[in-house]
DOMI-388030 format. One record per residue (C-alpha): residue number from 1; x, y, z; residue in three letters. Coordinates in Angstrom, 3 decimals. Layout:
<nodes>
+-----+----------+----------+----------+-----+
|   k |       px |       py |       pz |   r |
+-----+----------+----------+----------+-----+
| NUM |        X |        Y |        Z | ALA |
...
+-----+----------+----------+----------+-----+
</nodes>
This chain:
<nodes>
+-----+----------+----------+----------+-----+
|   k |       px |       py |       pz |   r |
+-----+----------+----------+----------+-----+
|   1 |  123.393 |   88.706 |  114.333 | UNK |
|   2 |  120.521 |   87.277 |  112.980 | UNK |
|   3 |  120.272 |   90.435 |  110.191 | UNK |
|   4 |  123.626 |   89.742 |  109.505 | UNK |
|   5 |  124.805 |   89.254 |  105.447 | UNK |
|   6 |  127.769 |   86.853 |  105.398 | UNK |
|   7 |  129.433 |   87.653 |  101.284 | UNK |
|   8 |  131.934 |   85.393 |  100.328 | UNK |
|   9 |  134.289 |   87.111 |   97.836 | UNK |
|  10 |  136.519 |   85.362 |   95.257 | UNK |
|  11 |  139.843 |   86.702 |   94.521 | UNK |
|  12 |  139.909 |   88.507 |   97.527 | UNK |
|  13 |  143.643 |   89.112 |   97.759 | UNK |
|  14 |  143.244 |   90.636 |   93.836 | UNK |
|  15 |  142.459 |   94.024 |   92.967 | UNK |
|  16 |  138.587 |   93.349 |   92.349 | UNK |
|  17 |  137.767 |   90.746 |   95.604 | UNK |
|  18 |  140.086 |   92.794 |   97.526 | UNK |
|  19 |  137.988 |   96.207 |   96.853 | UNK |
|  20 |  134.895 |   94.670 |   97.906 | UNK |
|  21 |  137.079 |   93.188 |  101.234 | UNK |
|  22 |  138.583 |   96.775 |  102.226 | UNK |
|  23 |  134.856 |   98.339 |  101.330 | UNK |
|  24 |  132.299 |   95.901 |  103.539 | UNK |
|  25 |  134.840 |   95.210 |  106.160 | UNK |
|  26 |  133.668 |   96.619 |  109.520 | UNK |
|  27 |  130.563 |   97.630 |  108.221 | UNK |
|  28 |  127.451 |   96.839 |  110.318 | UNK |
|  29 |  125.566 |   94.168 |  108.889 | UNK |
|  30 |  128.071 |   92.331 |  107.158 | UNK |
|  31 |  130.771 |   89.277 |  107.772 | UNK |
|  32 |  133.487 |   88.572 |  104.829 | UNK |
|  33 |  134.667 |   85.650 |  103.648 | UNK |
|  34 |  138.172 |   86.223 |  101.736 | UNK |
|  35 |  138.475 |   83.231 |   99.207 | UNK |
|  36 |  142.283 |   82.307 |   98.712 | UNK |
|  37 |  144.187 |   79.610 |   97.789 | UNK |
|  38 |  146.747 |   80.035 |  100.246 | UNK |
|  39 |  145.626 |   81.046 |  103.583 | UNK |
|  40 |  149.242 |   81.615 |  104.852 | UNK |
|  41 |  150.159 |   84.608 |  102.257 | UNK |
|  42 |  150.874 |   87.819 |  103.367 | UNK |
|  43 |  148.292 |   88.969 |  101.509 | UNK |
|  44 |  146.001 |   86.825 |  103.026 | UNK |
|  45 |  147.031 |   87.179 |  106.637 | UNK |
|  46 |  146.705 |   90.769 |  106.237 | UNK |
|  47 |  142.950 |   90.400 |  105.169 | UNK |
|  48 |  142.406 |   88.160 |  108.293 | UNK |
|  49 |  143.940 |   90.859 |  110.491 | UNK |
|  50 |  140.993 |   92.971 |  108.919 | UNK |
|  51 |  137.650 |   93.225 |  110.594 | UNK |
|  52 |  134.885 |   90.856 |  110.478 | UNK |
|  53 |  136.800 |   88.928 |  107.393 | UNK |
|  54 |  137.578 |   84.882 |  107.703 | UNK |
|  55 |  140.250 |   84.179 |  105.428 | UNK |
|  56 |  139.488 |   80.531 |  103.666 | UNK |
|  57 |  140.957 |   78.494 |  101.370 | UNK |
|  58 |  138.857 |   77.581 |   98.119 | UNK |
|  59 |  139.962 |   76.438 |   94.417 | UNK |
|  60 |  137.481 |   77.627 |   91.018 | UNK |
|  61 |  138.758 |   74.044 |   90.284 | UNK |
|  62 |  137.047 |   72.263 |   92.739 | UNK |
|  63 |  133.161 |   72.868 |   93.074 | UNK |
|  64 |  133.397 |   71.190 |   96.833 | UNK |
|  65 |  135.782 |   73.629 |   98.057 | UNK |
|  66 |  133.532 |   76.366 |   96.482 | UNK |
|  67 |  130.704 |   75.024 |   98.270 | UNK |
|  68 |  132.238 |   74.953 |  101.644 | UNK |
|  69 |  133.149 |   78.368 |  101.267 | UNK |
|  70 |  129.561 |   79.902 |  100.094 | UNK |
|  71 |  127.793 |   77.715 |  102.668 | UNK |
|  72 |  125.505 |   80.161 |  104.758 | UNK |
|  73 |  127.017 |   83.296 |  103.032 | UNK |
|  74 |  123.827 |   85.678 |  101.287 | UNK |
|  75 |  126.050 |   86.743 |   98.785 | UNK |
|  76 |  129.348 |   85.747 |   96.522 | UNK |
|  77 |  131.025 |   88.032 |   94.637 | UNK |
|  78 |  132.476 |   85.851 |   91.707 | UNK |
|  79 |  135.342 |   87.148 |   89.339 | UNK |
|  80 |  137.645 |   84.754 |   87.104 | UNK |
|  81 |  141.339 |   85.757 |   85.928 | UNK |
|  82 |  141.955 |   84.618 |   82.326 | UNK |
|  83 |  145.164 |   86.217 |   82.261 | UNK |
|  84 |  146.314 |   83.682 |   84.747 | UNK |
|  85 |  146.278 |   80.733 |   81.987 | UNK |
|  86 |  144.747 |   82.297 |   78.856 | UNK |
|  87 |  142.011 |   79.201 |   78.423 | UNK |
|  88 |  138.468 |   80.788 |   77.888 | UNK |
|  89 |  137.727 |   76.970 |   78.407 | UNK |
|  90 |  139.213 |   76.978 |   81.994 | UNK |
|  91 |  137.002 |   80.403 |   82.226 | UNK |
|  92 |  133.581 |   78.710 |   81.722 | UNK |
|  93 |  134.715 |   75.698 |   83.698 | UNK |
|  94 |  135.562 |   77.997 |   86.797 | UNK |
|  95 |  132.107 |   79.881 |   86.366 | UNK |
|  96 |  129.862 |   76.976 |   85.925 | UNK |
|  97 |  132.110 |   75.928 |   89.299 | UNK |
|  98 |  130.750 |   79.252 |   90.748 | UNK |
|  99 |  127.554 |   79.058 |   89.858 | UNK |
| 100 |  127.113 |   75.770 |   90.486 | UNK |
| 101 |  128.333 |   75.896 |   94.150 | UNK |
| 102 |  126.226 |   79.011 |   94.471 | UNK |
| 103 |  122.879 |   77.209 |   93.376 | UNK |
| 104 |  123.420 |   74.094 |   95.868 | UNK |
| 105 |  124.214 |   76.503 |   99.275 | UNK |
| 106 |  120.944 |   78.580 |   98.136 | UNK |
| 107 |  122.819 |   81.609 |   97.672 | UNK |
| 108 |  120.264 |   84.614 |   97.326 | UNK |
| 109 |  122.893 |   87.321 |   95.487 | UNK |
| 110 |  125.934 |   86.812 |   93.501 | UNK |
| 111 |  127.598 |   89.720 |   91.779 | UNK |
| 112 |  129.178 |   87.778 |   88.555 | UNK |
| 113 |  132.436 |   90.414 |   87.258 | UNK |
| 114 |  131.750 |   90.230 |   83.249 | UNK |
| 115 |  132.396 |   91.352 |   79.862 | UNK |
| 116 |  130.379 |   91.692 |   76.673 | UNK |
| 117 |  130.369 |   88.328 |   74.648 | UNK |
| 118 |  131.484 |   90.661 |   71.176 | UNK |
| 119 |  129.989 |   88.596 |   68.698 | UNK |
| 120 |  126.585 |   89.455 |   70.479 | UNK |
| 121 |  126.559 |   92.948 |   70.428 | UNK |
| 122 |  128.516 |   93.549 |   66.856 | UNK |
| 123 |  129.329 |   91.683 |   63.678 | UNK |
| 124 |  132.858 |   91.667 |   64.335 | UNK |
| 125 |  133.309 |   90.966 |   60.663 | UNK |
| 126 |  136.439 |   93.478 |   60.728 | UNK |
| 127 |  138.329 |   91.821 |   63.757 | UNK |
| 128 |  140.232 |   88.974 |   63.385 | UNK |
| 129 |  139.739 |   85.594 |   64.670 | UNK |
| 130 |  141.456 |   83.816 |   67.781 | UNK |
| 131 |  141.827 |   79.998 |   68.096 | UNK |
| 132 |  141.869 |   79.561 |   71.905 | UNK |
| 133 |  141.093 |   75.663 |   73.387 | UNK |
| 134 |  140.100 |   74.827 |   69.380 | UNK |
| 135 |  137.448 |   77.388 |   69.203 | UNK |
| 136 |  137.528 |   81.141 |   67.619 | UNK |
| 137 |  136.760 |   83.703 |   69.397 | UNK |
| 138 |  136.841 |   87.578 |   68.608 | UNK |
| 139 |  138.327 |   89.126 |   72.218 | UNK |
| 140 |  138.299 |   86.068 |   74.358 | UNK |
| 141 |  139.027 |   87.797 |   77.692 | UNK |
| 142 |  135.789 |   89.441 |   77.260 | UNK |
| 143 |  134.077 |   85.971 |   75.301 | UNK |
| 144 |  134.536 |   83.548 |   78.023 | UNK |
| 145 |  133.281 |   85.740 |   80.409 | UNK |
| 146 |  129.689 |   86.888 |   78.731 | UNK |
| 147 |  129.820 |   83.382 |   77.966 | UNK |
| 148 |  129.380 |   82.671 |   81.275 | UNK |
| 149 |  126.588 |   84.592 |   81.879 | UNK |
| 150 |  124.209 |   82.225 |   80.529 | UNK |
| 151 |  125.692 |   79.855 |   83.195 | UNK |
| 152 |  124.185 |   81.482 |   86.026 | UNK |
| 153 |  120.822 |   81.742 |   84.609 | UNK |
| 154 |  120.955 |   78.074 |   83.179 | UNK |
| 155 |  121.672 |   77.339 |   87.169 | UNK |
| 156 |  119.138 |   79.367 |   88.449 | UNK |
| 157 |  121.172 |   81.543 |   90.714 | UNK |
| 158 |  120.095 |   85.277 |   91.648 | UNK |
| 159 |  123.038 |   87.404 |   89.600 | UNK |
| 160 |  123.791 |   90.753 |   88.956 | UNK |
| 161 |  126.060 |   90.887 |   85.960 | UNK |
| 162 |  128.755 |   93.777 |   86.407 | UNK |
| 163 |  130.549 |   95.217 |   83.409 | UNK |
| 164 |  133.779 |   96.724 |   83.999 | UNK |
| 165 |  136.064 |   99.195 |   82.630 | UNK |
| 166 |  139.872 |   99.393 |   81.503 | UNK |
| 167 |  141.978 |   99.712 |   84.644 | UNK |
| 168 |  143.687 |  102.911 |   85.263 | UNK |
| 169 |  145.459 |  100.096 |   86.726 | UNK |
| 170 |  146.866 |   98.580 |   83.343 | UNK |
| 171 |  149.639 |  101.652 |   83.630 | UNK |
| 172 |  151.329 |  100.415 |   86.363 | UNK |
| 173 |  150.352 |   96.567 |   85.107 | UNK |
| 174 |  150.861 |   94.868 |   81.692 | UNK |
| 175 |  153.098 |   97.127 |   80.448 | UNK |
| 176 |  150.816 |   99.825 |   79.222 | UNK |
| 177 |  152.030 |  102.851 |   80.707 | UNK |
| 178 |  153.919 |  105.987 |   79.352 | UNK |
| 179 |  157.033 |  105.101 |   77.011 | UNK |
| 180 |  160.329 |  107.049 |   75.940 | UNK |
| 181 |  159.497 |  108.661 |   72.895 | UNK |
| 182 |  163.287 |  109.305 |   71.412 | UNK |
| 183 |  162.453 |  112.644 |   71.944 | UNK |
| 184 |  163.283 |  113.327 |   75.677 | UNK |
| 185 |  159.486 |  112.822 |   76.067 | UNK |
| 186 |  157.526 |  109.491 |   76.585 | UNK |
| 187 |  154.448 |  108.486 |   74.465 | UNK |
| 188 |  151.016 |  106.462 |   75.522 | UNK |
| 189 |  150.254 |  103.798 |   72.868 | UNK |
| 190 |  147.681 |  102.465 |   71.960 | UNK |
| 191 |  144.937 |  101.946 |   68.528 | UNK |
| 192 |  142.275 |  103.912 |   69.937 | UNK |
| 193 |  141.078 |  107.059 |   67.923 | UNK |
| 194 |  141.789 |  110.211 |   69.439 | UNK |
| 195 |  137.979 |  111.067 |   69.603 | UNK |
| 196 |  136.723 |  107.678 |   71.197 | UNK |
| 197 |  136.076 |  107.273 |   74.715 | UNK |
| 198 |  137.432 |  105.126 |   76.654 | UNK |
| 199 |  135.485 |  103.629 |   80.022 | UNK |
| 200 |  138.668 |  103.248 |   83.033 | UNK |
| 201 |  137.942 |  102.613 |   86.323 | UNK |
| 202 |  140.346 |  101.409 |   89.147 | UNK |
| 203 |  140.385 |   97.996 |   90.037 | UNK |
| 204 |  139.263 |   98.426 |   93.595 | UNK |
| 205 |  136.800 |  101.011 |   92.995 | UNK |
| 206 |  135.101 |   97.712 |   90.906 | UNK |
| 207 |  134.828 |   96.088 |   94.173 | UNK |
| 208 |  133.630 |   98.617 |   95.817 | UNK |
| 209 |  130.529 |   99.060 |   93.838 | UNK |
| 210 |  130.244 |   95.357 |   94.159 | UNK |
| 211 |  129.648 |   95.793 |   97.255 | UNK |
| 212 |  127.531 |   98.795 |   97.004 | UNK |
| 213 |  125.175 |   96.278 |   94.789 | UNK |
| 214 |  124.590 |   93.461 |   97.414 | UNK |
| 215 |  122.682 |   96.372 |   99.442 | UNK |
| 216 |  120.159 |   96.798 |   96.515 | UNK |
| 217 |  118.292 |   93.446 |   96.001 | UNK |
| 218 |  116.593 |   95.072 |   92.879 | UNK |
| 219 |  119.669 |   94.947 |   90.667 | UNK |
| 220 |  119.010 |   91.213 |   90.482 | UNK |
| 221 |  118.650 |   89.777 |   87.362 | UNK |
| 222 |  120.193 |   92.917 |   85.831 | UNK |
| 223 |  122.822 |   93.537 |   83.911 | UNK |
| 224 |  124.719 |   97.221 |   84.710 | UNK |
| 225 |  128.210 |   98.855 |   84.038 | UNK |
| 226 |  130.429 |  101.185 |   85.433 | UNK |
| 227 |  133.049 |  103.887 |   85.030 | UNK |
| 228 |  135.361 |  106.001 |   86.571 | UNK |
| 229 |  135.752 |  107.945 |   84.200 | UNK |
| 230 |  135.042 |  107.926 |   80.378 | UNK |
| 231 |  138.187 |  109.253 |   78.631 | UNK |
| 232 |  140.190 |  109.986 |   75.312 | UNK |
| 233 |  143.396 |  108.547 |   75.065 | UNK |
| 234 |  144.286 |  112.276 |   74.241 | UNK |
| 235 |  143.363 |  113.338 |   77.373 | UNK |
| 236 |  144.535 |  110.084 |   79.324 | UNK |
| 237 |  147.943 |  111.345 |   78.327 | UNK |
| 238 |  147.508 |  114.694 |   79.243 | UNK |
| 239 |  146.143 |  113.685 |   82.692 | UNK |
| 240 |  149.636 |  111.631 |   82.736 | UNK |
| 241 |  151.961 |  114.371 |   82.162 | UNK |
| 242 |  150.641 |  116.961 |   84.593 | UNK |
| 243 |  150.877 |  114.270 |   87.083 | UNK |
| 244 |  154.174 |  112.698 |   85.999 | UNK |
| 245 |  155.466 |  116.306 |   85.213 | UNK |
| 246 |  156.449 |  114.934 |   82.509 | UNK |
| 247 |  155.841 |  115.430 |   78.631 | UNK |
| 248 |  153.320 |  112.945 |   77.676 | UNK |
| 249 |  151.845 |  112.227 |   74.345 | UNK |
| 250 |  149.280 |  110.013 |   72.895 | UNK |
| 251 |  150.439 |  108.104 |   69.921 | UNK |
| 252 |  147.970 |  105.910 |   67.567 | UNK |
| 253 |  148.814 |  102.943 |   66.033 | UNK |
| 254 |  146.824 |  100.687 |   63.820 | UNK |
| 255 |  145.078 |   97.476 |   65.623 | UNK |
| 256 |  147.137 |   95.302 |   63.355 | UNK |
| 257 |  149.966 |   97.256 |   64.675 | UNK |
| 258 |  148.891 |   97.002 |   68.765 | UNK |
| 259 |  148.148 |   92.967 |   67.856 | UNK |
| 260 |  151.706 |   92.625 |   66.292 | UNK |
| 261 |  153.610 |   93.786 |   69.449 | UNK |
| 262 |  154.208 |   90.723 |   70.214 | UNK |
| 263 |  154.173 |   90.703 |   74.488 | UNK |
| 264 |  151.262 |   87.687 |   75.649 | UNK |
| 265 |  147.447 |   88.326 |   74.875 | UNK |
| 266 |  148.617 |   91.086 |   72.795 | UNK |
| 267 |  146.211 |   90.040 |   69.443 | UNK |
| 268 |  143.428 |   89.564 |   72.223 | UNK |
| 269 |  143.978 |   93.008 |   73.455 | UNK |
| 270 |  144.648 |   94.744 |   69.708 | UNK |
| 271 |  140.998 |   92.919 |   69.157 | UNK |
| 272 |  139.391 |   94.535 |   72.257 | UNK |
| 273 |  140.534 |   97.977 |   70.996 | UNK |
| 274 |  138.389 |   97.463 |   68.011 | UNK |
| 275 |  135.552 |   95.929 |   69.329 | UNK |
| 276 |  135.747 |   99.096 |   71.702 | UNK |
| 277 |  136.289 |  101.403 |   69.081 | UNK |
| 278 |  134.002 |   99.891 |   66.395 | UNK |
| 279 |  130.894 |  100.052 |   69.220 | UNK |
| 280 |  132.120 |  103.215 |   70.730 | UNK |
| 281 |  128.786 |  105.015 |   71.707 | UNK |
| 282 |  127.124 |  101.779 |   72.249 | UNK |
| 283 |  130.241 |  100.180 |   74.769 | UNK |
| 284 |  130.400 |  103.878 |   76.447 | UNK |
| 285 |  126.586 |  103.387 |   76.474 | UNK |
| 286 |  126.800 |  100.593 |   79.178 | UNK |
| 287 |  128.958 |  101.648 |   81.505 | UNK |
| 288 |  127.409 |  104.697 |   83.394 | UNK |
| 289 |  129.599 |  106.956 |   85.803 | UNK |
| 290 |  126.672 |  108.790 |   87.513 | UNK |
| 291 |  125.275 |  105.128 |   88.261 | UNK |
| 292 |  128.583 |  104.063 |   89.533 | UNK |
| 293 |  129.046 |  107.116 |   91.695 | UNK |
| 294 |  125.485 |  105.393 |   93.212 | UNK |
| 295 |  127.104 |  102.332 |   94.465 | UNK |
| 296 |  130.401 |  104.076 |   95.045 | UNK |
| 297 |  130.623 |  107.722 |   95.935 | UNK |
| 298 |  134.099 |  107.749 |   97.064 | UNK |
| 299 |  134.497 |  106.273 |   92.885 | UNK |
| 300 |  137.895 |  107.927 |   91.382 | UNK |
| 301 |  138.124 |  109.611 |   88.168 | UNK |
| 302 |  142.002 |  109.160 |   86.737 | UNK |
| 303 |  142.885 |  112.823 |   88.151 | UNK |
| 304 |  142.222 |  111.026 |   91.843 | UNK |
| 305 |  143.511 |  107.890 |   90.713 | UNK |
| 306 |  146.760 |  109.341 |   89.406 | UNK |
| 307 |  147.175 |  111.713 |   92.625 | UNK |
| 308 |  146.773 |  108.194 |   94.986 | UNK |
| 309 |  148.970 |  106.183 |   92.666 | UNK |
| 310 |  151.293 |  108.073 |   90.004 | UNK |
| 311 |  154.380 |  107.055 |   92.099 | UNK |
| 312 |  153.752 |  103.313 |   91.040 | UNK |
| 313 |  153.569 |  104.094 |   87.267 | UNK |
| 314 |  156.837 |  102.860 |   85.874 | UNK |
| 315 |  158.957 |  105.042 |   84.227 | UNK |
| 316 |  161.741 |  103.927 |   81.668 | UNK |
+-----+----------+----------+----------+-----+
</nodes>
């Protein structure tokens, strides 16, 4: 028991904590801890009923119930949700939180879910500014969070920083899936030129490689990405209509277009199309499919994705 790598994983009854949950439970080795809020979810019970997971309650509020939680646990893999409230401030609180808590129970590997900071890899003279908490920001889902990677370092923890993808997930969630077209078709919007790649992954398969890098102590200090697949909206949507059996097309709008729709973050997301766009080799670049497939060889390109899931997608 002595070998034995307790990981405590945040947001385990999400999509991300909950892939790294399904993919180290059982597995020789290791012991889980499943952060929640609420211990007496469904959700929750059904990761206690799990093997060699603990289900405990823990707030990114409160830096003593963090440390509780990580005390005696090798590893923590950390992910915040700024779609919960939308305040990159509340972001970088909950992260120094993290890391914090991480640095006083001497944890030796923590697996931080991130995003680019944009204004550090491009000019972003062409993308519009947010205010958010009294501060501007370019794309501040991604902002707070490669904000936050200095935090880790300025706390001395051992990190690996893990870019993600877009979530093959997102057509199911947030609205983005296939749409009527007025044509007795349905159309897949977004701003995206029809030549640029796009880096999805599913949301579990993130956790899974998660937990594919607490078995490699040399990714610490690192910072790596990774892919399911690397895609053209073009062929996103023809992916969607063999699977939907259905006649999907991919329509391009303008960014000012995607950020005038109107439905919550949708300026943040418009933005995050063009930073994506605007850095398209260089954001492809970073997020490597072969290396994912490394961590992950059970990882699912949108073809395996869509024949798991296409029953969820809504359809109008």
């Amino acid at each position: 028991m002595s070998d034995t790598k307790i990981i405590t994983v945040i947001g385990a009854t999400g999509a991300q904590g909950g892939g790294v949950v399904r993919t180290l439970s059982g597995r020789s080795g290791y012991e889980i801890r499943a952060i929640t809020r609420d211990t007496s979810s469904d959700k929750a019970k059904s990761l206690a009923a799990m093997p060699g997971v603990t289900v405990v309650a823990a707030d990114l509020d409160d830096v003593s119930s963090l440390e509780k939680a990580f005390e005696g646990a090798y590893g923590v893999f950390a992910v915040t949700n700024f779609w919960e409230h939308f305040s990159p401030a509340k972001e970088l609180a909950q992260a120094e939180n993290i890391a914090m808590a991480a640095k006083n129970t001497d944890v030796k590997h923590v697996v931080w879910s991130t995003l680019e900071h944009t204004p550090s890899h491009h000019d972003c003279v062409n993308i519009p500014s947010i205010d958010k908490d009294g501060v501007e920001y370019k794309v501040p889902h991604f902002d707070a969070k490669g904000l936050a990677d200095a935090l880790f370092t300025k706390h001395g923890v051992p990190t690996t920083n893990l870019y993600t993808a877009f979530y093959f997930d997102n057509l199911v969630h947030f609205g983005m899936g296939p749409k009527p077209d007025g044509d007795g078709g349905y159309a897949l919007t977004f701003p995206m030129p029809a030549d640029d790649l796009l880096p999805c992954i599913a949301a579990e398969d993130i956790g899974a490689c998660a937990a594919g890098v607490f078995g490699d102590e040399s990714l610490i200090g690192k910072t790596i990405g990774v892919s399911g697949e690397n895609l053209t909206c073009v062929a996103m949507a023809e992916k969607l209509a063999t699977h939907l059996k259905k006649p999907v097309k991919y329509k391009q709008v303008t960014f000012d277009q995607y950020r005038s729709f109107g439905f919550p973050g949708a300026d943040d997301l418009g933005n995050m199309f063009q930073f994506k766009s605007e850095t398209n080799k260089a954001f492809v670049a970073r997020r490597d499919v072969t290396f994912a497939k490394t961590l992950h060889p059970e990882l699912m390109d949108m073809d395996a994705w869509l024949t798991k899931h296409v029953d969820t997608i809504p359809m109008e």
